[in-house]
C-alpha positions, 0 to 999 in steps of 0.5 A: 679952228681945225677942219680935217676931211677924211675918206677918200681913195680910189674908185672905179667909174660908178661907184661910191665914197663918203667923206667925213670932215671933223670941226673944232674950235668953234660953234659947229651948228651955228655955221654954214659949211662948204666943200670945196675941190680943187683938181689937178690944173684947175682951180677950187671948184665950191661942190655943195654947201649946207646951211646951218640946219642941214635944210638948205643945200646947194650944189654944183650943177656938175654933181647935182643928182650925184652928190649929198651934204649933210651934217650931223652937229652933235658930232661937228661933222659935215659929210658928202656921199658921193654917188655915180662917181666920175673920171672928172670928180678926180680931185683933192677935196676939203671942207670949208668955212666960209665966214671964219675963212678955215679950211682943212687938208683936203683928201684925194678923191681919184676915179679910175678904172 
């Protein structure tokens, strides 16, 4: 099972990212898939999750409005856009499968201006 996340960098207040998180090893579509971010001095905080169809979604309350989940099961690809980005959404994210109990390297999302 590999998990690799992919697309972050730095931004300024305001803007804009979109992370990639590529899966193999395993049925992609039959699987509800996570991110997770973890920022310095904090624990892992669970950002959105995506049931197996992409239909249901969940977020937490601190990007709801600002962030989407979506998948894409042809490509066993999960992505989150990232809107109105924010000093505090600083943090390493990664994307997470819950039932197989994988995760990935994360890649660093920082917001600065």
């Amino acid at each position: 099972v590999q998990l690799q996340a992919s697309g972050g960098g730095v931004v300024q207040p305001g803007g804009s990212l979109r992370l990639s998180c590529q899966t193999s090893g395993f049925t992609f579509s039959a699987y509800y898939m996570s991110w997770v971010r973890e920022a310095p001095g904090k624990g892992p905080e669970r950002v959105a999750t995506s049931d197996e169809k992409g239909v249901a979604t969940s977020y937490a309350e601190s990007v709801k409005g600002r962030f989407t989940i979506s998948r894409d099961d042809a490509k066993d690809t999960l992505y989150l856009q990232m809107n109105n980005l924010k000093p505090e959404d600083t943090a390493i994210y990664y994307c997470r499968n819950v039932a197989l109990g994988a995760r990935g390297p994360g890649t660093l999302v920082t917001v600065s201006s």
